[in-house]
C-alpha positions in Angstrom: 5.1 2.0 36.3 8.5 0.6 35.5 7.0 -2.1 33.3 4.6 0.2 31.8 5.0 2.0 28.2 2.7 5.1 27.6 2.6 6.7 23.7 0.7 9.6 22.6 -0.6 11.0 19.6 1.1 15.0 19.2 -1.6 17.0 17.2 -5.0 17.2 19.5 -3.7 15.1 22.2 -0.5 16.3 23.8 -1.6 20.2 22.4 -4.6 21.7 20.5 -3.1 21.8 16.5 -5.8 25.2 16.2 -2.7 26.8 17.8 0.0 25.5 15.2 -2.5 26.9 12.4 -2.5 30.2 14.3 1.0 30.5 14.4 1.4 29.5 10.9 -1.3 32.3 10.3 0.9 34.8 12.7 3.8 33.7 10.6 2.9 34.8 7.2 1.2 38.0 7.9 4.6 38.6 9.2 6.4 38.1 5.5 4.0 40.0 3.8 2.8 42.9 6.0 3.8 46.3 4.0 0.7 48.3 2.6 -1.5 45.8 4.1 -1.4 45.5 7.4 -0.6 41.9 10.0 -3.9 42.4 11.0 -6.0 42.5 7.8 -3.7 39.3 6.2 -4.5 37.4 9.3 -8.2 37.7 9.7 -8.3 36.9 5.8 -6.1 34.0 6.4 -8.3 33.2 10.0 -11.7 34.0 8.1 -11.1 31.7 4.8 -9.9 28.4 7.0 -12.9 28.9 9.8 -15.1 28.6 6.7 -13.9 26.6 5.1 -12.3 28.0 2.2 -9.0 27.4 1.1 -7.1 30.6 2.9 -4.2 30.9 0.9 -6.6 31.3 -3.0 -8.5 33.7 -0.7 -5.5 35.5 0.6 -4.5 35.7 -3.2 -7.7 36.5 -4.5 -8.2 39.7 -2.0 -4.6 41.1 -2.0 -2.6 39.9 -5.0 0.2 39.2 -3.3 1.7 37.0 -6.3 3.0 34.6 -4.4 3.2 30.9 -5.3 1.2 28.2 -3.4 4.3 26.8 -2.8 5.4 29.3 -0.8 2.6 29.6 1.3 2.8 25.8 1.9 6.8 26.2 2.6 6.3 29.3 5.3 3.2 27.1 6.8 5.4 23.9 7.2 8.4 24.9 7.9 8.1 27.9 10.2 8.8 27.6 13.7 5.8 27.6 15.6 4.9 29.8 18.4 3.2 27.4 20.7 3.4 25.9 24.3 2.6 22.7 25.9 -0.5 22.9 28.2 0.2 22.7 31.4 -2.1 19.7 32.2 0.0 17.9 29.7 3.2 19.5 31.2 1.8 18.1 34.4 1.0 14.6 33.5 4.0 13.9 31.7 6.4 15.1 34.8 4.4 12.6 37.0 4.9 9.7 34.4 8.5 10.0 34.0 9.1 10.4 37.4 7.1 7.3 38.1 9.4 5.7 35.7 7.1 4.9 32.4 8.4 4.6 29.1 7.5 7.3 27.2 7.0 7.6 23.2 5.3 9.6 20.3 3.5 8.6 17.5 2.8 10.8 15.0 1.6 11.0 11.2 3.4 14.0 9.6 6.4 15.6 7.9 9.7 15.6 9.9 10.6 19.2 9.3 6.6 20.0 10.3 6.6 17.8 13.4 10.0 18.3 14.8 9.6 21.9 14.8 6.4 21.6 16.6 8.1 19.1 19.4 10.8 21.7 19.9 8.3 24.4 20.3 6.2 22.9 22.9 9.6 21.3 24.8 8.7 17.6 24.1 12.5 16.8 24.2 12.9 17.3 27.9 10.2 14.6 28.4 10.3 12.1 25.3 13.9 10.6 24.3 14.4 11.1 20.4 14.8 7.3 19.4 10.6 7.2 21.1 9.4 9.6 18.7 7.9 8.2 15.3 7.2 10.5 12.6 5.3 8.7 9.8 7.8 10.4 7.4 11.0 9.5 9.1 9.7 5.8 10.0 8.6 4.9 6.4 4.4 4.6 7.7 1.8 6.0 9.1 -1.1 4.8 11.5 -2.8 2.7 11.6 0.0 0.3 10.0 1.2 -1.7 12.9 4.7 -0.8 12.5 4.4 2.3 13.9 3.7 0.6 17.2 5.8 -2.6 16.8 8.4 -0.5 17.2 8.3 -0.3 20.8 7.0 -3.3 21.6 10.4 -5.1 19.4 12.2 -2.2 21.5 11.3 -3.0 25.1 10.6 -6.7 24.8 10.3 -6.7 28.9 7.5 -4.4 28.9 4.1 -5.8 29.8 1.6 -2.9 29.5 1.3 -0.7 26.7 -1.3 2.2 26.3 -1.9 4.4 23.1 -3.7 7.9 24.1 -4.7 9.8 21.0 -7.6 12.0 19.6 -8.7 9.9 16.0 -10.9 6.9 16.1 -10.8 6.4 12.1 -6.6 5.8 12.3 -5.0 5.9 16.4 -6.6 2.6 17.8 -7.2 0.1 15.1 -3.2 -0.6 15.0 -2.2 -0.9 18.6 -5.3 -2.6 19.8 -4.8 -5.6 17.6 -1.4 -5.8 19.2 -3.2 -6.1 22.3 -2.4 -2.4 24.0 -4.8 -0.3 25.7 -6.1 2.3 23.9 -7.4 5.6 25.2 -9.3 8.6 23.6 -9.2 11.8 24.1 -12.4 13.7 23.5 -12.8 16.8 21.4 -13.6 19.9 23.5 -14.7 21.7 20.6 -11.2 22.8 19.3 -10.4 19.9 17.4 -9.5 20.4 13.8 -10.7 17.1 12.8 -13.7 16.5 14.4 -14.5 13.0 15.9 -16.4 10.7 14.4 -17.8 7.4 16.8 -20.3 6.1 13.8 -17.7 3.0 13.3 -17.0 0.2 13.7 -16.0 -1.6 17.2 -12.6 -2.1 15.7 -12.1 1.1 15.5 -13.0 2.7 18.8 -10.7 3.0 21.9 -11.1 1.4 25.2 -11.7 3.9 26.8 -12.3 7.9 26.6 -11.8 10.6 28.5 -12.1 14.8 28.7 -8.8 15.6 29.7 -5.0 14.0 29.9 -4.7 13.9 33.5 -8.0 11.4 33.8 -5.3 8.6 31.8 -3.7 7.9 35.5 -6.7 6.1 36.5 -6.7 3.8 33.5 -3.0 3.1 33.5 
């Protein structure tokens, strides 16, 4: 795999993002557990978002807590998240490196948001820090081709790139014009955004799969 360049998508693809919300969740019951209990702020905050709802207005509305949307946005983005990489992605991404692929991220996001999340799930011990684009430290988000340019200006020698990510409506458009292959990862059921395959060709990946692992007999 030494001339062969494998990026992935972070949220839905390299871990389930349900688990960053539930952190998040964890997180602020944590700062403003007194007379109400972690418990009862959680399953208003858990209870509101599986609806639907906006949780934070609910949270509000139920407790008057009186405090800012801001801050629930600023404890939600910026707290460090209690999450783990799955070990099928641990797994996959040990084999790769040690087969020698090039490894990068592509990501849409803030950088505080993001970062935090690659620290939490150990990213750095498998993805060098110069192969991870975050749309707000890079300037754009997918599916502008820049994103993906990127590598292919930085490893000129490379002859086989592959985009693995979760969202037909933004991940493949980009990178498959630029002649990559292109692989999506189907929604168990856990997704926060769910999947939709009503578009166009352009649109769609090459190929799809159930699980990360299955991306080593495309590659």
């Amino acid at each position: 795999m030494l001339s062969q360049c494998v990026v992935f998508d972070l949220d839905d693809t390299l871990y389930k993002e349900i688990e960053y919300v539930k952190s998040a969740f964890r997180y602020i019951s944590d700062q403003l557990q007194g007379t109400t209990t972690h418990t009862q702020i959680y399953d208003t905050l858990w209870g509101a978002f599986s609806s639907g709802e906006n949780p934070f207005d609910h949270l509000e509305e139920r407790f008057h807590f009186n405090t800012h949307i801001r801050q629930y946005l600023d404890w939600y983005r910026k707290h460090m998240p209690d999450i783990s990489l799955p070990t099928t992605s641990s797994l996959l991404l040990k084999h790769l490196k040690s087969e020698g692929a090039i490894l990068g991220i592509i990501t849409d996001g803030r950088s505080i948001t993001q970062r935090n999340k690659i620290k939490a799930l150990g990213l750095y011990d498998f993805f060098d820090n110069d192969n991870i684009i975050i749309s707000e430290e890079f300037g754009s988000e997918k599916p502008s081709e820049a994103n993906y340019l990127y590598f292919k200006n930085k490893y000129p020698h490379v002859t086989s790139f592959t985009y693995v990510a979760d969202n037909p409506e933004k991940d493949f458009i980009a990178p498959k014009r630029l002649g990559w292959a292109t692989i999506q990862l189907l929604d168990d059921g856990l997704n926060i955004h769910r999947q939709s395959n009503a578009i166009s060709s352009d649109y769609q990946a090459h190929h799809q799969i159930e699980s990360l692992p299955e991306i080593l007999n495309l590659i």
